[in-house]
N, CA, C and O atoms as a GROMACS GRO file, in nm:
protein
  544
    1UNK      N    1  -1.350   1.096   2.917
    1UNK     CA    2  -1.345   0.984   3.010
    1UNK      C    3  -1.213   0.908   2.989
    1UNK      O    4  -1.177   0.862   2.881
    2UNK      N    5  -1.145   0.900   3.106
    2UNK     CA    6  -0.997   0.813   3.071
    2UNK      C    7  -1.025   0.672   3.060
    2UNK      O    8  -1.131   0.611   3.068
    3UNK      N    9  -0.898   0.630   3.037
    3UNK     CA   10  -0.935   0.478   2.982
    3UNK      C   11  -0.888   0.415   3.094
    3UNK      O   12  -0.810   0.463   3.177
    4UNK      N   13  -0.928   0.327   3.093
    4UNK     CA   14  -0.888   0.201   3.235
    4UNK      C   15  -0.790   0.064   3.203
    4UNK      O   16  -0.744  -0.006   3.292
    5UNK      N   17  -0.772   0.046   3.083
    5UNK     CA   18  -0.684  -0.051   3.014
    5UNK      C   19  -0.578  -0.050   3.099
    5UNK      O   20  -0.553  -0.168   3.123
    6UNK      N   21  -0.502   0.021   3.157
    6UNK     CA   22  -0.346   0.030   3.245
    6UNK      C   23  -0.381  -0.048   3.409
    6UNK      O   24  -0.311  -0.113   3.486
    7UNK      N   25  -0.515  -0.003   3.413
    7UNK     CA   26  -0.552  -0.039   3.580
    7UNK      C   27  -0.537  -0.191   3.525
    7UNK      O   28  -0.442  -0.267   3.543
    8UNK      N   29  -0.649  -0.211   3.456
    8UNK     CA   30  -0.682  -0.350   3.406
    8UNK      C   31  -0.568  -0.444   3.379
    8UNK      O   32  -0.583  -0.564   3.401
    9UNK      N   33  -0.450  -0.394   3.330
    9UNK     CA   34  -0.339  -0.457   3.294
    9UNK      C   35  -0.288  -0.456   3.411
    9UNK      O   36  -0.227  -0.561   3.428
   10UNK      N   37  -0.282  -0.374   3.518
   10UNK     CA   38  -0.170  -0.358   3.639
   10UNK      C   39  -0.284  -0.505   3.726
   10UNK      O   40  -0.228  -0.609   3.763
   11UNK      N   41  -0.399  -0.491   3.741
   11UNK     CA   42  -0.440  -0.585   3.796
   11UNK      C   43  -0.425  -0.706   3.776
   11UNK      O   44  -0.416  -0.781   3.872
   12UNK      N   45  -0.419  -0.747   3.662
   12UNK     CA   46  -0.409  -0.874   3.564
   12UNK      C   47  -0.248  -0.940   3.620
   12UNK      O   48  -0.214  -1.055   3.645
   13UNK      N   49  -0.183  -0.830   3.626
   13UNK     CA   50  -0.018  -0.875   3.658
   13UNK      C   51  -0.056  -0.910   3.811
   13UNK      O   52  -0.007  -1.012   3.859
   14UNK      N   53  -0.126  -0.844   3.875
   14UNK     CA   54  -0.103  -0.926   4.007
   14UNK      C   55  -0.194  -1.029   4.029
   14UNK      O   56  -0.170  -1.124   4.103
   15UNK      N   57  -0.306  -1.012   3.962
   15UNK     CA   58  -0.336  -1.172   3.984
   15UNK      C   59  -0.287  -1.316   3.935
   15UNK      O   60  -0.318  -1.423   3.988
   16UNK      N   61  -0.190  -1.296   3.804
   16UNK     CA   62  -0.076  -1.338   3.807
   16UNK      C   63   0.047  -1.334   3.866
   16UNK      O   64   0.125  -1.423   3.835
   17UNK      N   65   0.076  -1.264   3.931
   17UNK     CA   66   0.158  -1.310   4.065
   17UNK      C   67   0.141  -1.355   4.163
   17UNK      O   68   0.216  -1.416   4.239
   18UNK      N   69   0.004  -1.320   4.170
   18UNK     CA   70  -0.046  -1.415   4.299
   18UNK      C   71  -0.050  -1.546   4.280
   18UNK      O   72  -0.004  -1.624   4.364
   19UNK      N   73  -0.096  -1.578   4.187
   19UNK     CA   74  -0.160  -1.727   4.094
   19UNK      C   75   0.015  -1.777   4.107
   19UNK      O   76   0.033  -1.894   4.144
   20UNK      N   77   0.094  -1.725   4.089
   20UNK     CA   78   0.241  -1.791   4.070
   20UNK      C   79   0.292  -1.816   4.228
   20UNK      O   80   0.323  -1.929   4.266
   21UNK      N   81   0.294  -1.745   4.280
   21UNK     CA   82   0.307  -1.783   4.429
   21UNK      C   83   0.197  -1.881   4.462
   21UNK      O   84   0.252  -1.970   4.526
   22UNK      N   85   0.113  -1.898   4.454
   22UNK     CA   86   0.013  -2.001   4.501
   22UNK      C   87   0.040  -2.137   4.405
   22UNK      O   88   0.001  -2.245   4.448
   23UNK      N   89   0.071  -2.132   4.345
   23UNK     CA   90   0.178  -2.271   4.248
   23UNK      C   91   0.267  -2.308   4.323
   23UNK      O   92   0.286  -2.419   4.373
   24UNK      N   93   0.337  -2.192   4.334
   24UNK     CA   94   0.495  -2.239   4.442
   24UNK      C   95   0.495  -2.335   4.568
   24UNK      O   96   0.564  -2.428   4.610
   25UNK      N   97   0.316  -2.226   4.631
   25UNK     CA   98   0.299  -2.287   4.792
   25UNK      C   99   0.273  -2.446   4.749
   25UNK      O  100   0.301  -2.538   4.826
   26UNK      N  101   0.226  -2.461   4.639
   26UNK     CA  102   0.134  -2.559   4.647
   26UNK      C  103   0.225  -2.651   4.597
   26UNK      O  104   0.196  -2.765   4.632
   27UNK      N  105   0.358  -2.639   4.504
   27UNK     CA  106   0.486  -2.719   4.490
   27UNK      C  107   0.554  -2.767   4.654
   27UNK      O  108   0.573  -2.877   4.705
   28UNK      N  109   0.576  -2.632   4.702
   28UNK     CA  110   0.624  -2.660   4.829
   28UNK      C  111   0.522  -2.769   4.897
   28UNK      O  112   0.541  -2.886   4.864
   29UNK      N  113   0.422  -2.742   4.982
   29UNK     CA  114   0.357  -2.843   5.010
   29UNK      C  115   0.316  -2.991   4.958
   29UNK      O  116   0.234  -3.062   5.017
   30UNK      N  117   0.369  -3.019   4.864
   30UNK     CA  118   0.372  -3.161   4.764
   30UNK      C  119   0.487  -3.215   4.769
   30UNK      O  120   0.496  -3.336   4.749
   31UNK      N  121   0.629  -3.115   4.803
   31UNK     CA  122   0.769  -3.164   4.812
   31UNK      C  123   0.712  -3.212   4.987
   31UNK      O  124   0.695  -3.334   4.994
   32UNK      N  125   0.688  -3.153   5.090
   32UNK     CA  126   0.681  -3.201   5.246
   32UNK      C  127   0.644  -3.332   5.219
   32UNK      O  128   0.704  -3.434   5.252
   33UNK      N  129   0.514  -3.322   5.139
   33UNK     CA  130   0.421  -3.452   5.223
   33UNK      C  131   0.511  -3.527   5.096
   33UNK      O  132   0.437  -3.625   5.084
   34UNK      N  133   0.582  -3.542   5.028
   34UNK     CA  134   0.632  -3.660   4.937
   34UNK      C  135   0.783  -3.693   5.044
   34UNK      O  136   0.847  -3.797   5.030
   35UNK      N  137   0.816  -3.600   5.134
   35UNK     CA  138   0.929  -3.581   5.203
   35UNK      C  139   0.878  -3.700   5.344
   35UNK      O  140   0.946  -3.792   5.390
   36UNK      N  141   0.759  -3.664   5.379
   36UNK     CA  142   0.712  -3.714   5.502
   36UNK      C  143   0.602  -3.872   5.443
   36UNK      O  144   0.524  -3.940   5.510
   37UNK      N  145   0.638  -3.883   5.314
   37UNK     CA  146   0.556  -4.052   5.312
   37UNK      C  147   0.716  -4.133   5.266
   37UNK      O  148   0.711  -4.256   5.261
   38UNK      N  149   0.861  -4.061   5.231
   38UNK     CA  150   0.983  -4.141   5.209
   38UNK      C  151   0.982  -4.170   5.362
   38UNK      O  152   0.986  -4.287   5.398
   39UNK      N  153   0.974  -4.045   5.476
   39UNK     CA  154   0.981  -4.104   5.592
   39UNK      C  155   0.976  -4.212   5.650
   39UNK      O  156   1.058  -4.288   5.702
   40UNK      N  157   0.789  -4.208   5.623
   40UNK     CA  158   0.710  -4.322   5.641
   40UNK      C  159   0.766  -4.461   5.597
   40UNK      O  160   0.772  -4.560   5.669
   41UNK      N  161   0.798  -4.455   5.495
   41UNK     CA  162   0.831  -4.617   5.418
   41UNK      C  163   0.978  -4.639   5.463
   41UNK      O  164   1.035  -4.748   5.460
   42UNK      N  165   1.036  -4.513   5.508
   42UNK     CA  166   1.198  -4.604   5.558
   42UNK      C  167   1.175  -4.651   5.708
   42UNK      O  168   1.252  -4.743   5.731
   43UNK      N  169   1.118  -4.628   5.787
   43UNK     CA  170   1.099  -4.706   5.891
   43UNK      C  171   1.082  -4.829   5.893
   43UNK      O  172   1.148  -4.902   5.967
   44UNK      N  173   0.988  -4.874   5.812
   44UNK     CA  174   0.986  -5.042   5.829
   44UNK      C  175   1.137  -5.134   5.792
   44UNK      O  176   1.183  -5.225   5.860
   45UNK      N  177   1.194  -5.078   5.662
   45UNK     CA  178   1.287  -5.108   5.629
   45UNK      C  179   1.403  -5.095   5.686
   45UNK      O  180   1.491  -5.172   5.646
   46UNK      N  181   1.442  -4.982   5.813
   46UNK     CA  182   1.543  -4.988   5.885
   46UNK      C  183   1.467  -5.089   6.045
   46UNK      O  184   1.532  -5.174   6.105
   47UNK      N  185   1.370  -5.063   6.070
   47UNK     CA  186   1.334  -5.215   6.143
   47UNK      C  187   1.406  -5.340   6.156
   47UNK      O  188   1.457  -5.403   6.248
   48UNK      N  189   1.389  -5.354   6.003
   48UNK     CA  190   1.412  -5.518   5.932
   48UNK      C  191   1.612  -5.492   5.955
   48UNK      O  192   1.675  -5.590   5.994
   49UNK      N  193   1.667  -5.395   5.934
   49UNK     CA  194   1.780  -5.356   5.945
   49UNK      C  195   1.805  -5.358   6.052
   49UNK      O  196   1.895  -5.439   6.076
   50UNK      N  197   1.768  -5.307   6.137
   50UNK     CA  198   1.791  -5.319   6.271
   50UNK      C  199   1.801  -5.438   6.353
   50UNK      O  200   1.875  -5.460   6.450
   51UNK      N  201   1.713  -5.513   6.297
   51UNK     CA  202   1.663  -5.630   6.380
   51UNK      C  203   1.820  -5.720   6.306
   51UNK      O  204   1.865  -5.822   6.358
   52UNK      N  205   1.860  -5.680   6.227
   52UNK     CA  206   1.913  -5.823   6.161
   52UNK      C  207   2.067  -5.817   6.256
   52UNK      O  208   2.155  -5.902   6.245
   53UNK      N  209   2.072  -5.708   6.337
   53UNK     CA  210   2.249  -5.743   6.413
   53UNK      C  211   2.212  -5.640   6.527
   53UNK      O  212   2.143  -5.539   6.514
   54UNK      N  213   2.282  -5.694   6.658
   54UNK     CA  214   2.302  -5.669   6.760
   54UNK      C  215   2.302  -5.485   6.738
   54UNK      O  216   2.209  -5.409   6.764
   55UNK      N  217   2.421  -5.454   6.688
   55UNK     CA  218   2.428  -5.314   6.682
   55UNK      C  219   2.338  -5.224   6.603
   55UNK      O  220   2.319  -5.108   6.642
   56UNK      N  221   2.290  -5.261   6.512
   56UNK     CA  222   2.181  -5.227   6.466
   56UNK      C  223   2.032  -5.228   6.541
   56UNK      O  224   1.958  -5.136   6.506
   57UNK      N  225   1.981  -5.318   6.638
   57UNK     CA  226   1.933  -5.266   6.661
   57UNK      C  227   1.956  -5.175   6.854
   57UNK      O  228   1.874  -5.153   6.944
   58UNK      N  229   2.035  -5.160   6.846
   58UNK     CA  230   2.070  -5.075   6.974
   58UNK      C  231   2.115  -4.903   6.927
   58UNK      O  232   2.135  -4.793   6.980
   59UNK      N  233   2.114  -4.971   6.792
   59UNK     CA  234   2.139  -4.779   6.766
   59UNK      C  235   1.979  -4.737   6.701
   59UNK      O  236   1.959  -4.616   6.686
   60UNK      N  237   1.876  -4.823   6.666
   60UNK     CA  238   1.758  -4.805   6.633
   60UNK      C  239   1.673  -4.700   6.667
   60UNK      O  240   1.586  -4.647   6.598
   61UNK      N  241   1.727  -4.663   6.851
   61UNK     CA  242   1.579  -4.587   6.946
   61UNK      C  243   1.690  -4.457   6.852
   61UNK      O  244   1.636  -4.383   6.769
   62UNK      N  245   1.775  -4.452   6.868
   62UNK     CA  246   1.823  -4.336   6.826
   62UNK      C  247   1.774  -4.273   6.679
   62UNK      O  248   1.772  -4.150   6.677
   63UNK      N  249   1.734  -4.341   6.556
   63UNK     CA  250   1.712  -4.348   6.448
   63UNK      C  251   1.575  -4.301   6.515
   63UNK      O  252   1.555  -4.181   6.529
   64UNK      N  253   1.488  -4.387   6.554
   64UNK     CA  254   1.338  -4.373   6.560
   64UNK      C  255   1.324  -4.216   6.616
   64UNK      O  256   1.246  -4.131   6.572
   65UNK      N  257   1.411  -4.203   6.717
   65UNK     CA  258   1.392  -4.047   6.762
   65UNK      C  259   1.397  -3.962   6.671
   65UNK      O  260   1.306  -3.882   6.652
   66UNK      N  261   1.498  -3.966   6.604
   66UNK     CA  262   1.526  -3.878   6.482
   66UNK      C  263   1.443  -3.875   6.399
   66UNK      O  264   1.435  -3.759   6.359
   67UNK      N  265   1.351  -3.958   6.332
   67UNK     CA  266   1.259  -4.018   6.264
   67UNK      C  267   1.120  -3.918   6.375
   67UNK      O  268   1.074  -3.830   6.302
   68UNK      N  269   1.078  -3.916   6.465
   68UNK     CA  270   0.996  -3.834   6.556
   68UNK      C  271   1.042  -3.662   6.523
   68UNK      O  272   0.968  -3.563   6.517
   69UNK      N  273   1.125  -3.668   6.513
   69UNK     CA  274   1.140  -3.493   6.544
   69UNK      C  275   1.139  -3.484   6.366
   69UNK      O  276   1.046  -3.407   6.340
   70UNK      N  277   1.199  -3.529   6.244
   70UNK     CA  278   1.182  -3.462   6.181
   70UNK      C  279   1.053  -3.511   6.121
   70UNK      O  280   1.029  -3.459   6.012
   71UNK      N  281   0.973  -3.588   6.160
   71UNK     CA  282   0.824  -3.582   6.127
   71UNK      C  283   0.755  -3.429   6.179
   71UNK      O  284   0.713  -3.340   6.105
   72UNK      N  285   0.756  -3.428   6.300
   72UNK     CA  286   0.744  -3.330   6.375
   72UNK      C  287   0.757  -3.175   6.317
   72UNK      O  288   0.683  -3.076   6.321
   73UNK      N  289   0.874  -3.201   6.266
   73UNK     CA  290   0.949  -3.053   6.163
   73UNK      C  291   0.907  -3.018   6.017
   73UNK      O  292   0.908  -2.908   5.960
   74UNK      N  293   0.865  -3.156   5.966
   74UNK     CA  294   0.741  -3.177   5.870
   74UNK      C  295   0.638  -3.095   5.862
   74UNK      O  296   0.614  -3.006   5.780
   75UNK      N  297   0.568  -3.140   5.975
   75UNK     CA  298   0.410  -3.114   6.009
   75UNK      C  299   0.420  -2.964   6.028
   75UNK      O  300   0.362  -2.904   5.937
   76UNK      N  301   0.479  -2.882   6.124
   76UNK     CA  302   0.540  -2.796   6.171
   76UNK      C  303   0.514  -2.739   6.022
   76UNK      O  304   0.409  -2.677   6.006
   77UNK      N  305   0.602  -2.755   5.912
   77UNK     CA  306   0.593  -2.703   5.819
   77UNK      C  307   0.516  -2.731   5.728
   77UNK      O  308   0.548  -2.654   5.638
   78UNK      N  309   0.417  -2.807   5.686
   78UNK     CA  310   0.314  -2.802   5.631
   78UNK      C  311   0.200  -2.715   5.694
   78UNK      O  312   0.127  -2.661   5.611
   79UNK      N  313   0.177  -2.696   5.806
   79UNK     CA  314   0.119  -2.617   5.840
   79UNK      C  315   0.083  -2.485   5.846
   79UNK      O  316  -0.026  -2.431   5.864
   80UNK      N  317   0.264  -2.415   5.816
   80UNK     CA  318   0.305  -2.277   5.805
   80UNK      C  319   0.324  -2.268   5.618
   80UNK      O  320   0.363  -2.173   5.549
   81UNK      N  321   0.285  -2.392   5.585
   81UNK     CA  322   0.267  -2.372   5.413
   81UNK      C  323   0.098  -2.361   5.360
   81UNK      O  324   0.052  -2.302   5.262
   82UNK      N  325   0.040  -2.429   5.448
   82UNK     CA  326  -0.127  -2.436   5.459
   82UNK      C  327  -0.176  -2.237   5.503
   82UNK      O  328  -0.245  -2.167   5.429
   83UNK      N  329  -0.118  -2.196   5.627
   83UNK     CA  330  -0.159  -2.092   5.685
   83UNK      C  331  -0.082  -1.970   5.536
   83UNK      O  332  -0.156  -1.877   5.503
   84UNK      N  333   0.007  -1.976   5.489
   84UNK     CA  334   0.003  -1.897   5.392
   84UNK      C  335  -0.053  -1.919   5.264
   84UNK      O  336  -0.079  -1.823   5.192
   85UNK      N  337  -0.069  -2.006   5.236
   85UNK     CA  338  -0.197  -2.084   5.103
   85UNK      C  339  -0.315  -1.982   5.171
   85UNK      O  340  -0.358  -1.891   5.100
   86UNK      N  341  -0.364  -1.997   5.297
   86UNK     CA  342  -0.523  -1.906   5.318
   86UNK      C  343  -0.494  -1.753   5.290
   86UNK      O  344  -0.568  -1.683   5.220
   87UNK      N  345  -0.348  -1.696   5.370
   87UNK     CA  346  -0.363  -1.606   5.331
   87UNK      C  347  -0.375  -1.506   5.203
   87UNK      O  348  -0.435  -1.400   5.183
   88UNK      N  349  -0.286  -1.593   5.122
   88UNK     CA  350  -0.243  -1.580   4.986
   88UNK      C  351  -0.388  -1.615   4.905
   88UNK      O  352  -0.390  -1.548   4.802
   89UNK      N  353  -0.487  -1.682   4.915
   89UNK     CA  354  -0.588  -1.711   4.913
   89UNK      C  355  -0.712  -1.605   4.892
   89UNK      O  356  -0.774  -1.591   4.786
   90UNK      N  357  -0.737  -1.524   5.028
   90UNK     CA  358  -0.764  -1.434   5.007
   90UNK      C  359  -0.735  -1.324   4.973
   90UNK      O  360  -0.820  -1.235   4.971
   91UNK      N  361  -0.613  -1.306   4.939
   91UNK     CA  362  -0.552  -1.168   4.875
   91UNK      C  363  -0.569  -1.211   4.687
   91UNK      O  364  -0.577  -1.121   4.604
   92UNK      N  365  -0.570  -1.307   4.662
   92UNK     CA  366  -0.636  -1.345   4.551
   92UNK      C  367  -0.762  -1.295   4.510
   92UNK      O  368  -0.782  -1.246   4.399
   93UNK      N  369  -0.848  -1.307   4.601
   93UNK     CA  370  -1.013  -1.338   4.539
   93UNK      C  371  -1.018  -1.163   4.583
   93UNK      O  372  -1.124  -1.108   4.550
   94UNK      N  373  -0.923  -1.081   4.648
   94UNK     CA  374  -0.957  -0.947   4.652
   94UNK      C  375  -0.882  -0.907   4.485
   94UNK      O  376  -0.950  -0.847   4.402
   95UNK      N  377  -0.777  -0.938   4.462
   95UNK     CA  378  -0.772  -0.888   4.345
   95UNK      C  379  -0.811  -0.983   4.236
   95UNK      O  380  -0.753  -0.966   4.128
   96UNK      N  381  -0.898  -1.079   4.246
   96UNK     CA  382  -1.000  -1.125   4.143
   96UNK      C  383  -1.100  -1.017   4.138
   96UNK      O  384  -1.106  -0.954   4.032
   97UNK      N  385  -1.179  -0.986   4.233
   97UNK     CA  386  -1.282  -0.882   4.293
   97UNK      C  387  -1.222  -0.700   4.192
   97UNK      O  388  -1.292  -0.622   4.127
   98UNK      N  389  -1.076  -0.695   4.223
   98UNK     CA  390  -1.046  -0.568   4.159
   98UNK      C  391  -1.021  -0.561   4.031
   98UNK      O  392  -1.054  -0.469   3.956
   99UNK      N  393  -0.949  -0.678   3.998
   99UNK     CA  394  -0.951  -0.702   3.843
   99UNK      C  395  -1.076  -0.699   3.731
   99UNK      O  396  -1.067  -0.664   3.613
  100UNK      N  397  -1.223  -0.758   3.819
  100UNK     CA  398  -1.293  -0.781   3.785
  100UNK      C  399  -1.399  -0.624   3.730
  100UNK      O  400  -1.459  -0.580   3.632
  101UNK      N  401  -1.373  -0.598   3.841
  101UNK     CA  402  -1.404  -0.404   3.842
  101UNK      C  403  -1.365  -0.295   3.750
  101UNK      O  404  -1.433  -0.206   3.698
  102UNK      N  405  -1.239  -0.325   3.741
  102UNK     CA  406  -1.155  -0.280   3.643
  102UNK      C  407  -1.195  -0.310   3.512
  102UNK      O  408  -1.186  -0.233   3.417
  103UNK      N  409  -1.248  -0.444   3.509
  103UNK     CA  410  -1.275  -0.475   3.297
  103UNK      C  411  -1.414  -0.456   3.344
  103UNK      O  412  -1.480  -0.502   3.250
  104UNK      N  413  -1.477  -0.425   3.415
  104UNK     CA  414  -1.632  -0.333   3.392
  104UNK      C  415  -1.632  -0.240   3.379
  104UNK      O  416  -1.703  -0.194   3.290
  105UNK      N  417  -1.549  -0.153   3.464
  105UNK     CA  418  -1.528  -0.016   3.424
  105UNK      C  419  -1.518   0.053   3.286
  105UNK      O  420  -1.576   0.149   3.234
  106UNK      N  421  -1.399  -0.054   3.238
  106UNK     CA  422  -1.354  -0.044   3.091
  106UNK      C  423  -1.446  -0.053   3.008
  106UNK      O  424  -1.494   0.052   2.966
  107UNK      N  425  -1.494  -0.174   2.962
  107UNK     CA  426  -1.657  -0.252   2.950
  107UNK      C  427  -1.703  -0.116   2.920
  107UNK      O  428  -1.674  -0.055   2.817
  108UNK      N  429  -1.808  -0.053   3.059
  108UNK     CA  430  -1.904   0.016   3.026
  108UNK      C  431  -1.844   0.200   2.981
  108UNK      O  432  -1.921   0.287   2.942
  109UNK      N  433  -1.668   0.223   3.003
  109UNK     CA  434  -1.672   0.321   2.906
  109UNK      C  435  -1.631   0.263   2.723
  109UNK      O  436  -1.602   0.361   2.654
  110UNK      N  437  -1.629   0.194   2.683
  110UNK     CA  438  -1.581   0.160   2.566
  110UNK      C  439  -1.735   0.156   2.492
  110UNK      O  440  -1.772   0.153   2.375
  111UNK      N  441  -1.787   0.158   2.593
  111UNK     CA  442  -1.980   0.100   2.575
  111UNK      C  443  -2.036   0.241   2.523
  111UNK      O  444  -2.105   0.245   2.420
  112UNK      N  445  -2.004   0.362   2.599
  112UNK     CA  446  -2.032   0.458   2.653
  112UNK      C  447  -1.964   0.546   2.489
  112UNK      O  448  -2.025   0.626   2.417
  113UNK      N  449  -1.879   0.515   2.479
  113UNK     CA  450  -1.772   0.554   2.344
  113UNK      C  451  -1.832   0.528   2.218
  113UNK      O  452  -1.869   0.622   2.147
  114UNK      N  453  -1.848   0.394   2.178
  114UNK     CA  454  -1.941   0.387   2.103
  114UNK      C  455  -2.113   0.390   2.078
  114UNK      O  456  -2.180   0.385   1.975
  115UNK      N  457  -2.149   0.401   2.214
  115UNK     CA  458  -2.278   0.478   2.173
  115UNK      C  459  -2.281   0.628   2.176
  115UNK      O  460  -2.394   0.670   2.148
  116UNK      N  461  -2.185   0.732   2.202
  116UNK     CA  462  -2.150   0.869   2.163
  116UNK      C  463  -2.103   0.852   1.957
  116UNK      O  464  -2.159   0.921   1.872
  117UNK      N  465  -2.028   0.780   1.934
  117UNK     CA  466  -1.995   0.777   1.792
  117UNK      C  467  -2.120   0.734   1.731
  117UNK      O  468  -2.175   0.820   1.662
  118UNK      N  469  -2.181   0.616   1.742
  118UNK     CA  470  -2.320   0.567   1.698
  118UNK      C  471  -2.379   0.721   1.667
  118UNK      O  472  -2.385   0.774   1.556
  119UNK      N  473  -2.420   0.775   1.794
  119UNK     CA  474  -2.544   0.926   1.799
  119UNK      C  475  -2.500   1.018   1.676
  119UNK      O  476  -2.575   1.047   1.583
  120UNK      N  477  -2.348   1.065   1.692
  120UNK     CA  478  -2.254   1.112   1.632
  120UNK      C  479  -2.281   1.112   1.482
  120UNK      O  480  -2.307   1.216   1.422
  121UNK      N  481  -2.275   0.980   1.416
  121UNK     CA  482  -2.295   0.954   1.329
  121UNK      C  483  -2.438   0.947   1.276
  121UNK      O  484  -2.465   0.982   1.161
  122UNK      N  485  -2.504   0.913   1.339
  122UNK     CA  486  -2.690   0.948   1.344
  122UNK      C  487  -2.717   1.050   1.316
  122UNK      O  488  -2.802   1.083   1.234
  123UNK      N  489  -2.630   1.137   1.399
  123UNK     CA  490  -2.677   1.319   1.402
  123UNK      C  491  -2.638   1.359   1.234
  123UNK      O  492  -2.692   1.430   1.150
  124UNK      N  493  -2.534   1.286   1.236
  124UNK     CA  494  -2.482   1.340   1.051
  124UNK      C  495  -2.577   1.312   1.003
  124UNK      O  496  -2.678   1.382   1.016
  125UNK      N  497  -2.574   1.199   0.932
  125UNK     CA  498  -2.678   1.123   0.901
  125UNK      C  499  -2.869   1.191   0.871
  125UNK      O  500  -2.936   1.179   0.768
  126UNK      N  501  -2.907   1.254   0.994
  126UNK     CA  502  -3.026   1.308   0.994
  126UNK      C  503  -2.972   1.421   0.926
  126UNK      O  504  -2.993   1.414   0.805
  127UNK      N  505  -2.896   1.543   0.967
  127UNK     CA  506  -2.824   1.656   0.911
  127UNK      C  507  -2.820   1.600   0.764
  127UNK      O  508  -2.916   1.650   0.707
  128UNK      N  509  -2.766   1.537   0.697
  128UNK     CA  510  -2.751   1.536   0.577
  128UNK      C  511  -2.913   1.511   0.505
  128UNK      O  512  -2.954   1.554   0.397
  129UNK      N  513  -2.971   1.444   0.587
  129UNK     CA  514  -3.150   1.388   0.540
  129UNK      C  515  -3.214   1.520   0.483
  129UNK      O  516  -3.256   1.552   0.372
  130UNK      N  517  -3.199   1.607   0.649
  130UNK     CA  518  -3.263   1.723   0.640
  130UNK      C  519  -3.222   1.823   0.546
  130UNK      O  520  -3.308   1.889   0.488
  131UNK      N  521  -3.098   1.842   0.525
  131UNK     CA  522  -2.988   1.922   0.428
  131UNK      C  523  -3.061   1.860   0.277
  131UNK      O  524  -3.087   1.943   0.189
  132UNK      N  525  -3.081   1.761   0.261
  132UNK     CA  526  -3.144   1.667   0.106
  132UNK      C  527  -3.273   1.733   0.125
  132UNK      O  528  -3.289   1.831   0.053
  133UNK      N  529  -3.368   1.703   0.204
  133UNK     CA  530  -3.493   1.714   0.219
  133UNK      C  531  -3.528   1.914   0.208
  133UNK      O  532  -3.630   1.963   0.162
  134UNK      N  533  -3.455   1.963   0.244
  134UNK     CA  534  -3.471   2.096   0.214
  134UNK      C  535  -3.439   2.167   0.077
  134UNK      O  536  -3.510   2.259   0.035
  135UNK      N  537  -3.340   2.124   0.015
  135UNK     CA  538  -3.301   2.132  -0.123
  135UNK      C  539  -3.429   2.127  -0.166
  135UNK      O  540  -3.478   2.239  -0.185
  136UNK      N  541  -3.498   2.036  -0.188
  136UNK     CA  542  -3.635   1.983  -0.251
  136UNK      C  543  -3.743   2.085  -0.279
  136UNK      O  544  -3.851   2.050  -0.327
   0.00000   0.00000   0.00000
């Protein structure tokens, strides 16, 4: 019976790679939304800027627009960081599922190994009883 230790190890590496990409997504998505609440808080403050001189606030709608689209470009991209989190997600829990298979497999031949050596050794064991017991 071959051994499964290599599957088991090859699996193990990708559910650690997966697990590392799903860190990343999940860095990435924490840089947006920390990107899109600086947003948030500079608006009021260029308001107050705006308001305080003529030219300031006539160049404002222009700011606020800008302020609209890259919210917009934000969201846009949190979303396409969310939709690969699911996918990445389930390609996880399939090789949780294979990994998992793999150290049963192993499991029940290592199981299988030592109850052949156990018998093995039993069989001596009686052989030598009987080998004593006949001498007699």
């Amino acid at each position: 019976m071959r051994s499964f230790a290599s599957l088991v190890k090859l699996a193990r590496f990708k559910v650690e790679e997966l697990q590392r990409q799903m860190a990343m997504l999940d860095d990435a998505r924490a840089h947006l939304e920390g990107r899109a609440a600086d947003l948030e808080r500079s608006v009021p403050e260029e308001q107050v800027a705006a308001n305080a001189t003529k030219e300031g606030y006539l160049a404002y709608g222009s700011y606020a627009q800008a302020v609209i689209v890259r919210k917009e470009n934000l969201k846009t991209s949190m979303i396409e960081v969310d939709a690969q989190v699911a996918a990445l997600r389930v390609q996880l829990e399939d090789a949780f599922r294979e990994l998992k298979k793999f150290e049963l497999m192993e499991e029940r031949r290592l199981k299988q190994l030592a109850a052949a050596k156990a018998k093995s050794e039993q069989d001596e064991l009686d052989e030598m009883a009987g080998v004593r017991t006949a001498r007699r």
